[in-house]
C-alpha positions in Angstrom: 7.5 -15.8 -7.7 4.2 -16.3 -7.2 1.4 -14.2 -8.9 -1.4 -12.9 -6.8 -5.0 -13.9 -7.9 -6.5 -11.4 -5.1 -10.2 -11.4 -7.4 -9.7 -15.2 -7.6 -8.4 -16.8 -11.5 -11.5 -16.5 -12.8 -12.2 -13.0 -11.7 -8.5 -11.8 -13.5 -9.4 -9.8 -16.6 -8.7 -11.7 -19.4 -6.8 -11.0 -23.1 -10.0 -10.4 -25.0 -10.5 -7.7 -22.4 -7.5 -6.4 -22.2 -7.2 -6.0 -26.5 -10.9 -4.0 -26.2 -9.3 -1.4 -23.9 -6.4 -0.8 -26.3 -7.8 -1.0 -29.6 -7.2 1.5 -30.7 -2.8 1.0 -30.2 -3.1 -2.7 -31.8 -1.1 -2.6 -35.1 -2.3 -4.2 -38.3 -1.4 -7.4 -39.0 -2.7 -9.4 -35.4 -6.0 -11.0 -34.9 -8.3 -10.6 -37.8 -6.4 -7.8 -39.6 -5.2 -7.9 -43.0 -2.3 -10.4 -43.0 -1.2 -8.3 -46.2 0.7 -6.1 -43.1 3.4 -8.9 -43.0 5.8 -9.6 -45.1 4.8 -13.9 -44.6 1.3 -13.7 -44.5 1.7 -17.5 -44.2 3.0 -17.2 -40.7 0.1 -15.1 -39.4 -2.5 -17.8 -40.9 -0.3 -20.4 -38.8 -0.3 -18.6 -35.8 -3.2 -19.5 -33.4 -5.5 -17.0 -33.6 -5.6 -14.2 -30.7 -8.9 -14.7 -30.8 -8.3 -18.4 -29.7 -6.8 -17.3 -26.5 -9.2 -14.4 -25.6 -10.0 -16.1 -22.3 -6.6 -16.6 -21.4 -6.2 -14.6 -17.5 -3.9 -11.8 -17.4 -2.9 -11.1 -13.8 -0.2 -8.0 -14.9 2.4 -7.1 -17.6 6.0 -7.4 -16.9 9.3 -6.5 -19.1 10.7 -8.4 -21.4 14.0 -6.8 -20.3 13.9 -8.5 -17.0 15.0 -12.1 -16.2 12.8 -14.1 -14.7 12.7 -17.9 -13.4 10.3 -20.8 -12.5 6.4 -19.7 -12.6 7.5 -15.8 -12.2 5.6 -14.9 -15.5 2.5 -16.9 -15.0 -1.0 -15.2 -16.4 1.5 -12.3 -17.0 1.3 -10.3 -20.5 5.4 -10.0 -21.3 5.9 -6.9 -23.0 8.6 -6.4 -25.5 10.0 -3.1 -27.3 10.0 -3.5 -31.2 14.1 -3.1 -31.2 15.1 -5.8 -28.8 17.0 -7.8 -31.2 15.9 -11.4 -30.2 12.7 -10.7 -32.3 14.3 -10.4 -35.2 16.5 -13.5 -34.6 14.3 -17.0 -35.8 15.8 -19.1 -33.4 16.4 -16.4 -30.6 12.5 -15.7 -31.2 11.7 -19.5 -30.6 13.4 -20.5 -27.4 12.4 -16.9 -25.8 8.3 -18.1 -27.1 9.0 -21.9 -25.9 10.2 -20.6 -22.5 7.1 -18.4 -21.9 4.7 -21.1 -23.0 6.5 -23.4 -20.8 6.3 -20.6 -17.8 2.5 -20.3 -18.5 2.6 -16.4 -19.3 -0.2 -15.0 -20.7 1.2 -13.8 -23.9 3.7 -11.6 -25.4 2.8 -7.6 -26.6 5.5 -6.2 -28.6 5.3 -2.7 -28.9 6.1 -0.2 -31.5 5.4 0.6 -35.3 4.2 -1.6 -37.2 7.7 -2.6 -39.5 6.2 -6.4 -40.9 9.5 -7.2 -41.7 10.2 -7.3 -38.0 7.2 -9.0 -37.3 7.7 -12.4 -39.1 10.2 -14.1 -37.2 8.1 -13.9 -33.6 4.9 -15.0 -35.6 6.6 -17.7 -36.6 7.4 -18.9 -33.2 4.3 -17.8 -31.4 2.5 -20.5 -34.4 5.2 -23.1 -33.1 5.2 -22.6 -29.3 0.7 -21.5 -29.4 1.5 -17.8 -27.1 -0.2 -15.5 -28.3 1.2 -12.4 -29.9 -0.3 -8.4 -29.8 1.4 -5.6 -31.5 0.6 -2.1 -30.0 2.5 1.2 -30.9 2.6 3.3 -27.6 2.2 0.7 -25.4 5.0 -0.1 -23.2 5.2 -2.3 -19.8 4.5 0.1 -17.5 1.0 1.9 -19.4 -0.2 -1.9 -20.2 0.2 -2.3 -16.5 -1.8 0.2 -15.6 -4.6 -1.1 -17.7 -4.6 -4.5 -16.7 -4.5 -3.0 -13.3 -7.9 -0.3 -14.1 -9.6 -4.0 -15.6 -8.8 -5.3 -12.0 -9.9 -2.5 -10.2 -13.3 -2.7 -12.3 -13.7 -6.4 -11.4 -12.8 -5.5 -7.8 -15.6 -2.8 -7.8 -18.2 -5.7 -9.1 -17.0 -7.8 -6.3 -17.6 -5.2 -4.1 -21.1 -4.4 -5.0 -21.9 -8.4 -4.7 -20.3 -8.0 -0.8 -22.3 -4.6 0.6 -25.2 -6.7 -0.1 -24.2 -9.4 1.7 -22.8 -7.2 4.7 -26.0 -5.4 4.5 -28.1 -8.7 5.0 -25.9 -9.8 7.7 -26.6 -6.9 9.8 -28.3 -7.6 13.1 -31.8 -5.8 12.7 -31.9 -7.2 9.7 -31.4 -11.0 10.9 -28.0 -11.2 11.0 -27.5 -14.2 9.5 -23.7 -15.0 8.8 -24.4 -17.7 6.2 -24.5 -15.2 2.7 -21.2 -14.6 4.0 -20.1 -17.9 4.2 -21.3 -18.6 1.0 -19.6 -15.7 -0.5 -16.3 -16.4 1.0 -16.3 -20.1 -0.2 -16.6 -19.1 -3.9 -14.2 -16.2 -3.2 -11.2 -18.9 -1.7 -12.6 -21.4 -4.1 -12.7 -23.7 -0.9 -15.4 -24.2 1.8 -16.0 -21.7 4.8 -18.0 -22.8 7.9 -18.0 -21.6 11.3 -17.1 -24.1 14.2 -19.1 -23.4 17.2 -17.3 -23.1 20.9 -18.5 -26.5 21.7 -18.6 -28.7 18.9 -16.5 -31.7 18.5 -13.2 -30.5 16.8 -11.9 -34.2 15.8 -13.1 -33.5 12.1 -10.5 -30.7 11.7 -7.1 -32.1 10.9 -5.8 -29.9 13.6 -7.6 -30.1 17.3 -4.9 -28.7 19.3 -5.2 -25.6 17.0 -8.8 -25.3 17.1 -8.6 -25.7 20.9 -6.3 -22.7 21.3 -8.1 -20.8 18.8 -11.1 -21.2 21.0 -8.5 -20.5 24.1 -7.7 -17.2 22.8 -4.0 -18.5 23.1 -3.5 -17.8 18.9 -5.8 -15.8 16.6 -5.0 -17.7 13.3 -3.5 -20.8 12.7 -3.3 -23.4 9.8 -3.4 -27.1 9.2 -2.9 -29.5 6.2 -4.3 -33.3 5.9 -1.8 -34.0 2.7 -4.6 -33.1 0.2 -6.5 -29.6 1.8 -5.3 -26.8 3.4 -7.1 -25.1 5.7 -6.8 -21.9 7.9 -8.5 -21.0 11.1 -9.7 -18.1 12.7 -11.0 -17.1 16.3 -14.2 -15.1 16.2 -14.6 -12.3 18.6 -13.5 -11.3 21.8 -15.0 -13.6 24.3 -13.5 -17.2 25.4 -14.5 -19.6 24.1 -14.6 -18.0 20.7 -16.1 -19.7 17.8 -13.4 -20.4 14.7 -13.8 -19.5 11.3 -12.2 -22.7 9.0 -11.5 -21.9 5.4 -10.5 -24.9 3.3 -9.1 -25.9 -0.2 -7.7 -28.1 -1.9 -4.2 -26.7 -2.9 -2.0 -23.7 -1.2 -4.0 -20.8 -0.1 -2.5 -17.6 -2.5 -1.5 -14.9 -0.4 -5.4 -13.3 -2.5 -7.5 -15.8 -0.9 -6.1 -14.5 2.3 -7.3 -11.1 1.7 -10.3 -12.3 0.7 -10.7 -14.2 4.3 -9.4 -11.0 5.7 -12.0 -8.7 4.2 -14.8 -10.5 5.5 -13.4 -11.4 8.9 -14.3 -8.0 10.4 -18.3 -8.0 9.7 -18.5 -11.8 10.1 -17.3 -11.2 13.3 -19.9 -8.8 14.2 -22.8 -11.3 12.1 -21.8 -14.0 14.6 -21.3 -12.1 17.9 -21.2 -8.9 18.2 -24.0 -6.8 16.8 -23.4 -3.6 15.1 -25.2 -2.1 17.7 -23.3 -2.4 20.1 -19.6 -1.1 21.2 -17.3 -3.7 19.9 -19.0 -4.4 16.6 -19.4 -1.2 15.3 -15.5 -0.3 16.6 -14.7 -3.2 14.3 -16.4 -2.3 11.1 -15.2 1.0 11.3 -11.9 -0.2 11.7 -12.5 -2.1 8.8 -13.4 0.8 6.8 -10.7 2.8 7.8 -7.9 -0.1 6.6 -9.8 -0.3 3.3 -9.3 3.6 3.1 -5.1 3.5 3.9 -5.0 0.6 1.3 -6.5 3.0 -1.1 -9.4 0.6 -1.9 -12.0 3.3 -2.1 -15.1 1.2 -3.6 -14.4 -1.6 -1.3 -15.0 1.8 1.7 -17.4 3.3 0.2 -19.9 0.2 0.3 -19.2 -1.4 3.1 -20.0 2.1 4.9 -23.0 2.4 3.0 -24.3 -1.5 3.7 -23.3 -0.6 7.5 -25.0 3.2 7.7 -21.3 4.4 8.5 -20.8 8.2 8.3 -22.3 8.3 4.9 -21.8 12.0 4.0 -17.9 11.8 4.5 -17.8 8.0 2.4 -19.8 10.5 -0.7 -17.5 13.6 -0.3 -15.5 14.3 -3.0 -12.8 15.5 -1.0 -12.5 14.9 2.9 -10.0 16.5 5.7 -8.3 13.4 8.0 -7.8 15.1 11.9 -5.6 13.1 14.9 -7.1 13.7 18.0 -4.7 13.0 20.6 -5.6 12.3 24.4 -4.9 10.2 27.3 -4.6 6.4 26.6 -7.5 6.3 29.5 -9.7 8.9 28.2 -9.8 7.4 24.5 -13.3 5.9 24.5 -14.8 8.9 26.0 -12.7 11.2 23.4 -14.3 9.0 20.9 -17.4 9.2 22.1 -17.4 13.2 22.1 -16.3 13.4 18.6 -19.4 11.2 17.5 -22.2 12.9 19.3 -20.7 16.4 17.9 -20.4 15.4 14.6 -23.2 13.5 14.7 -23.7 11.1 11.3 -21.1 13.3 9.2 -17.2 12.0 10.3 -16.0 8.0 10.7 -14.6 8.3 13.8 -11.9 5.4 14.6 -9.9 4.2 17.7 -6.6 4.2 16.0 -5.4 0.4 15.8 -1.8 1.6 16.2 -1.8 4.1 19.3 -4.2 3.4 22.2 -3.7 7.7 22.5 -5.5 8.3 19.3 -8.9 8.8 17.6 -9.1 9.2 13.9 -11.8 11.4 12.3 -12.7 11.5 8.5 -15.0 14.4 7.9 -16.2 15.9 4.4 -14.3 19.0 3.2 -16.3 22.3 2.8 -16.5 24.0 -0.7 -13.0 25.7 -1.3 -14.9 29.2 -2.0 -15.5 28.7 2.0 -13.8 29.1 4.7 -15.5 28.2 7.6 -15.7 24.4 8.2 -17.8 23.4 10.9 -16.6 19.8 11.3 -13.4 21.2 12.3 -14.6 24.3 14.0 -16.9 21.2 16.2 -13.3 19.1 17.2 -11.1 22.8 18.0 -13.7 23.6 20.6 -13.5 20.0 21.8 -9.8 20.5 22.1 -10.3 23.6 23.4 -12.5 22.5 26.9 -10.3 19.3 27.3 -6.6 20.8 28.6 -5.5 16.7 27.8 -6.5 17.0 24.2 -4.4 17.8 21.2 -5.6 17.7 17.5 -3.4 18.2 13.9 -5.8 18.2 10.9 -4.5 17.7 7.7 -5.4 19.6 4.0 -8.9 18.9 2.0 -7.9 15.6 0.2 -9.9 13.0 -2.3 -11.0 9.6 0.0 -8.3 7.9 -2.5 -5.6 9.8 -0.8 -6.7 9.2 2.9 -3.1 7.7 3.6 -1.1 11.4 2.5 -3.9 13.1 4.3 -3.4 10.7 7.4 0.5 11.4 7.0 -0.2 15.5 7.0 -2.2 15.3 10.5 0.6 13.4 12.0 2.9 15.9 10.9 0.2 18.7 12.1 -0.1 16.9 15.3 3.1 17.0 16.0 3.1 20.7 16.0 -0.1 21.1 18.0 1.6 19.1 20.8 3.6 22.1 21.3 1.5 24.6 20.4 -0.5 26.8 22.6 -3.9 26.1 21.4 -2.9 22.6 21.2 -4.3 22.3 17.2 -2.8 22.7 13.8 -3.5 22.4 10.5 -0.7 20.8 8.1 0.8 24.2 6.6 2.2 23.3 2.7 5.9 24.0 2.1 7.7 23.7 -1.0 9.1 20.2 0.1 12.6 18.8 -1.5 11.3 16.8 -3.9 9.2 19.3 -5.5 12.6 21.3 -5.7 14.9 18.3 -7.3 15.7 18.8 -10.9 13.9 17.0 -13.3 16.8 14.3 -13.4 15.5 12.8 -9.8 12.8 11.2 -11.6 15.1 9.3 -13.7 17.4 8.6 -10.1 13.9 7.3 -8.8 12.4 5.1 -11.3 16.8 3.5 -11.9 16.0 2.8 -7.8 13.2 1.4 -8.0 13.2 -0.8 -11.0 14.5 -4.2 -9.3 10.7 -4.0 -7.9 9.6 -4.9 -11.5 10.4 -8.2 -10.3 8.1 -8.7 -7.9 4.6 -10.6 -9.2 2.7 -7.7 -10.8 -0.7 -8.2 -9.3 1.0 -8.3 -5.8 3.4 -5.2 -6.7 1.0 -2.3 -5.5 0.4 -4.2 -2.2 4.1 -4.6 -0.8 4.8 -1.4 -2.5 1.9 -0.2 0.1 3.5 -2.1 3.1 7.0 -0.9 2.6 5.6 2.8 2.7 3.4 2.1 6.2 6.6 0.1 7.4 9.0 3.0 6.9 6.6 5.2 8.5 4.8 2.9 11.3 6.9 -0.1 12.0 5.9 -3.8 11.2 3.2 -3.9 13.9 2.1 -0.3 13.2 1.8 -0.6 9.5 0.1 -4.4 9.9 -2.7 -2.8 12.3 -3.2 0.3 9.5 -3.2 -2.1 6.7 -5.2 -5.1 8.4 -2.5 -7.4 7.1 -0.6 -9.5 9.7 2.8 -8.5 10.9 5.0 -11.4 9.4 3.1 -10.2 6.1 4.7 -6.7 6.7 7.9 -7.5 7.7 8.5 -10.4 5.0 7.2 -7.1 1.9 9.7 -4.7 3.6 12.7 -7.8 3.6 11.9 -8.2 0.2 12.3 -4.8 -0.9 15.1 -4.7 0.7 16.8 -7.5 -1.0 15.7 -6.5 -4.2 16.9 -2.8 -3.5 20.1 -3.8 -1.8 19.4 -1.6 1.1 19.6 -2.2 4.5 16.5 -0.7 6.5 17.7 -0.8 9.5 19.9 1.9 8.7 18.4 5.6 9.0 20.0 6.3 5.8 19.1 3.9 3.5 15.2 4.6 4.8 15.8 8.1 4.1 16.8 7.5 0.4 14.0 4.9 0.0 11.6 7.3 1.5 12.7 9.7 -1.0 12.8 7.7 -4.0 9.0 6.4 -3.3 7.7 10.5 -3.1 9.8 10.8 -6.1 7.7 8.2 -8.0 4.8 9.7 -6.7 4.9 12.9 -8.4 6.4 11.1 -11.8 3.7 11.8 -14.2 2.8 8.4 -15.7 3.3 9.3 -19.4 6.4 12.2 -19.2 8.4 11.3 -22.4 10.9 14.2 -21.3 14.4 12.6 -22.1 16.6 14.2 -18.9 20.6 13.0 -18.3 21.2 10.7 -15.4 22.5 11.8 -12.3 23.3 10.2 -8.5 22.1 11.2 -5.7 25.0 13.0 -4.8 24.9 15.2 -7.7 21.0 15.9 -7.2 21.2 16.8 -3.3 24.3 19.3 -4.7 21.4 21.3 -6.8 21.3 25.2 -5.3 17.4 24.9 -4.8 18.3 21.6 -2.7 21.0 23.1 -0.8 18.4 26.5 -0.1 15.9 23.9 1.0 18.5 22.6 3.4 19.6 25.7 5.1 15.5 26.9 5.5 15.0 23.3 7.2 17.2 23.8 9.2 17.2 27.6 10.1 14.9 27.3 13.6 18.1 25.1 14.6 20.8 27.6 13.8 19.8 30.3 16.6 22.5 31.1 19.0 19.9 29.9 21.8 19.5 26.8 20.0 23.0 25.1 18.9 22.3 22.7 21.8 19.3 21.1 19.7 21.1 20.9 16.9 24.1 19.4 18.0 21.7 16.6 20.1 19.8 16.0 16.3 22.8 15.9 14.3 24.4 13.1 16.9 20.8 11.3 17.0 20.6 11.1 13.6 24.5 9.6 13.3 23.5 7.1 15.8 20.5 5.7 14.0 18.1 7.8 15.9 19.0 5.5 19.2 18.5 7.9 21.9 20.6 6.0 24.6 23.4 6.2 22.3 22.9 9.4 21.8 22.8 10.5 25.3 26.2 8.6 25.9 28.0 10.2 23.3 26.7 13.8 24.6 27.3 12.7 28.0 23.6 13.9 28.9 20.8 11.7 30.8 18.4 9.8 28.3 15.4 12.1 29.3 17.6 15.1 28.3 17.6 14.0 24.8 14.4 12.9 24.7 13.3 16.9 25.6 15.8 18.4 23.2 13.9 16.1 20.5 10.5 16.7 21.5 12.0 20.8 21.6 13.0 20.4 17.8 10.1 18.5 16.4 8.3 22.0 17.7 10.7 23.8 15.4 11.0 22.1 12.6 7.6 20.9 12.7 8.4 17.0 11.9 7.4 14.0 14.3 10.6 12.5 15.7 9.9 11.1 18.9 7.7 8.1 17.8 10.1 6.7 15.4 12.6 7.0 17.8 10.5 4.8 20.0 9.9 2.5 17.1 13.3 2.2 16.3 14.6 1.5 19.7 12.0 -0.2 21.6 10.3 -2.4 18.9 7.7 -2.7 15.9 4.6 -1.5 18.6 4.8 2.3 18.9 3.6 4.5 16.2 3.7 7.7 14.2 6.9 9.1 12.2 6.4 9.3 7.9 9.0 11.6 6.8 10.4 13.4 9.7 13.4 11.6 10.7 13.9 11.5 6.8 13.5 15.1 6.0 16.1 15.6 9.1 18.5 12.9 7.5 18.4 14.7 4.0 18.9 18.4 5.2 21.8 17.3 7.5 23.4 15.4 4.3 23.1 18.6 2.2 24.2 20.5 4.7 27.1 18.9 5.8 27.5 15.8 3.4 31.0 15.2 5.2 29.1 13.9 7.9 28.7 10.6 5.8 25.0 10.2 7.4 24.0 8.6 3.7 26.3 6.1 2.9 28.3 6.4 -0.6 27.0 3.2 -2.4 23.6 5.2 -2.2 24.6 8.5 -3.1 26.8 7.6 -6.3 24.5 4.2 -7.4 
């Protein structure tokens, strides 16, 4: 496995900075302590000192517990638990140390007390095999992941400064001149970056006929090798013949090069043709903006607004409301358009990338000693003088959780479609996995360890995907997440693999929906020691099974067994609606009416995914819905057998 360098190798934290953040956990007896701690001083004096690999890159920290092949450990800090017996064990200790030199890791951090009777053997083969070697107490894998992760996020943050300036010189009233950009790019891909105009002789690329479509409008990327470089191309703008962006270097491009390229694309674009100005350059920096925001890459938003004067008072808020205003696929740019000129400067208002029927608006949240908010008072009485337009706003959230706020409007939005006002606000409900017992964190970190074996850098980012696949579809999540759709889909096969699930089965999207919010609400350092427990047995817990029967109470009227019988069979076929309609022996558009009838009721979108799931990857919004149904039907009638058994007893 490959390990992403999305800040480039020489922007990775390295060791040195890594052992300054934990200090304070490093045990006597590494680096310059007193070699007295261990019982054969004379193997710490022959190790290489720590200090001597300070500069060494650490991309991530992995277990020690996990098997791992090839370059799957490279620039990655190996963390081991004092008790593993292998360190203990002379000649155990010096093939595991030969192997992780061999495999380029960064280094190996064994973590526990400091016994120095322990310690010798490991020392001994870290002086033979030159890895270096940190002892920490209370420092396993996961927390030294999270600080090599907050040293990344720092660098990230520099990196970020350095680009709003640039973007802020390549605005068009200020020149926009596209060549800081360039520049900046080029170091960032440790390649070259140039911009081939419409017209200029392609023969120097090692790929014409690319280039030529490119320009065509025929492809959007493509790439090209000569044996020694790699390159990849991109059209510029929206009008034929575009200009191409080639990127070149000399080996592979790592999947953080891409993103680098990706980043930039956006407000080159606009630097080269399309000034900010105007219609089609702002639409794409706000887009831009918005994608950063889903990723969770809050500094990255934040400047890039501020270098493009884009709705500066919701970028500084410390907590901000996401709405969905829904209206006619026709009517979307003047819908747009109306949102801006009443908010004026203080919302981002976005064109959703997923459904030509949507507009996204990120305002600032009012104090929460107030109640009025006028940002939201401003789009209700839009709503209300439109009869076309529906709007579902979600709770006051911090601009690092724009994604759960975005998922909250959808679910709003689905109840204001419904709703005689034609508006809602998400309404909070104590949701299942706040009710699981304490041993569904243990279910959900047991799931979910095989993704320990994905590259750590790169971990957080499918993670991400999977998450905007289960909720969006492949082309949905790719047009959220401004990464391209083979990206997507190849995250969500991999996850799939490693989880042994099989996504396209309602089920097993259910459970991995589940096990993902689980891990969300795991606090990071609970030490509480809780029995294990299946699925199976944690779905049988009375606050579960009370959860279940509330769900699916609005179903259970006299008036409305129809609906439920037309869910429960939808949700047995996959959430296929033409299957569904045969086996009821009702027309397709009956179904169809029943579902959009219970996604009033039990207030969940359903009728997206279904689309999704039966007519492609293009339509859009679902998150939990169809899994919320999946899980109350289960608990409510597990004979049903809508979760399959390998899941609920693994």
């Amino acid at each position: 496995m490959a390990v992403d360098r999305a800040d480039s190798r020489g922007a990775l934290p390295t060791l040195g900075e890594f052992l300054r953040r934990i200090g304070p956990r490093l045990v006597a007896g590494q680096d310059h302590a007193d070699p007295a701690a261990l019982a054969d001083p004379a193997a710490l004096a022959g190790l290489a000192d720590v200090a001597g690999h300070r500069s060494r890159p650490v991309a991530g920290a992995v277990p020690a517990s996990e098997p791992y092949t090839g370059d799957d450990i490279k620039d990655l800090l190996v963390v081991a638990e004092a008790d593993e017996p292998w360190l203990r064990d002379p000649c155990a200790a010096g093939l595991r140390l030969s192997a992780l030199a061999g495999a380029g890791a960064a280094g190996l951090l064994v973590n526990g007390p400091a016994e120095a009777t322990a310690h010798a053997p490991v020392v001994s083969a870290a002086r033979r095999g030159a890895v270096p070697v940190v002892f920490a107490s209370g420092m396993p894998w996961l927390r030294a992941a999270r600080v090599i992760g907050d040293l990344r996020h720092d660098a990230a943050g520099v990196r970020a400064a350095s680009l709003s300036d640039l973007l802020e010189a390549a605005r068009p009233d200020r020149g926009g001149d596209a060549k800081p950009l360039l520049d900046w790019l080029s170091a960032a891909v440790e390649g070259t970056a140039e911009i081939l105009p419409p017209h200029e002789d392609s023969s120097r690329v090692p790929a014409p006929d690319a280039v030529d479509a490119l320009r065509e409008g025929r492809v959007a990327a493509s790439g090209a090798s000569n044996g020694s470089t790699e390159i990849r191309m991109y059209a510029i703008g929206s009008s034929k013949p575009h200009p191409v962006l080639v990127v070149s270097r000399p080996v592979d491009f790592p999947p953080g090069a891409v993103d680098e390229v990706r980043r930039v694309l956006p407000f080159l674009e606009s630097a080269v043709r399309h000034p900010l100005t105007g219609p089609e350059g702002l639409e794409s920096a706000q887009v831009a903006v918005l994608q950063l925001l889903m990723g969770g890459l809050v500094t990255w938003a934040r400047r890039t607004a501020h270098a493009l004067r884009l709705s500066r008072t919701a970028m500084a808020a410390s907590a901000v409301r996401v709405h969905i205003l829904q209206c006619p696929p026709g009517l979307r740019d003047t819908a747009a358009g109306q949102c801006r000129q009443r908010l004026r400067e203080t919302g981002l208002v976005v064109r959703c990338p997923v459904d030509d029927g949507q507009v996204i608006i990120i305002t600032a949240a009012p104090d929460r000693d107030r109640d009025d908010d006028p940002a939201r008072d401003a789009l209700t009485s839009l709503v209300a003088e439109a009869p076309d337009y529906r709007l579902g706003t979600s709770r006051q959230a911090p601009l690092a959780a724009t994604a759960g706020a975005y998922e909250e409007a959808t679910q709003a939005l689905a109840v204001a479609r419904n709703r005689a006002g034609r508006v809602a606000e998400y309404e909070e409900e104590a949701g299942l996995t706040r009710l699981l017992p304490a041993a569904a964190h243990s279910w959900a970190e047991r799931v979910l360890q095989p993704l320990a074996r994905l590259p750590a850098g790169r971990r957080p980012e499918i993670t991400h995907s999977v998450r905007l696949g289960l909720a969006f579809g492949v082309s949905g999540a790719a047009k959220l997440s401004g990464q391209h759709r083979n990206t997507v889909r190849a995250h969500l096969a991999r996850t799939a693999l490693l989880l042994g699930l099989d996504l396209q089965r309602l089920g097993d999207r259910a459970v991995l929906s589940l096990a993902l919010r689980i891990q969300d609400d795991l606090a990071a350092d609970s030490t509480a020691s809780v029995p294990d427990a299946g699925l199976r047995e944690l779905l049988r817990h009375p606050l579960c099974r009370e959860w279940a029967t509330r769900f699916l109470a609005p179903l259970d009227t006299a008036r409305r067994l129809s609906l439920r019988r037309t869910v429960t069979t939808w949700v047995l076929h996959g959430a296929r609606t033409e299957e569904t309609a045969g086996q009821l022996h009702l027309h397709y558009k009956t179904v169809l009416a029943h579902l959009a009838t219970a996604e009033q009721v039990l207030q969940r979108p359903l009728i997206e995914t279904h689309r999704r799931i039966t007519e492609g990857d293009d339509s859009a919004n679902g998150f939990d819905g169809p899994h919320d149904v999946v899980l109350a039907l289960h608990i409510a009638s597990p004979e049903l057998g809508i979760i399959d058994s390998r899941l609920l007893d693994g």
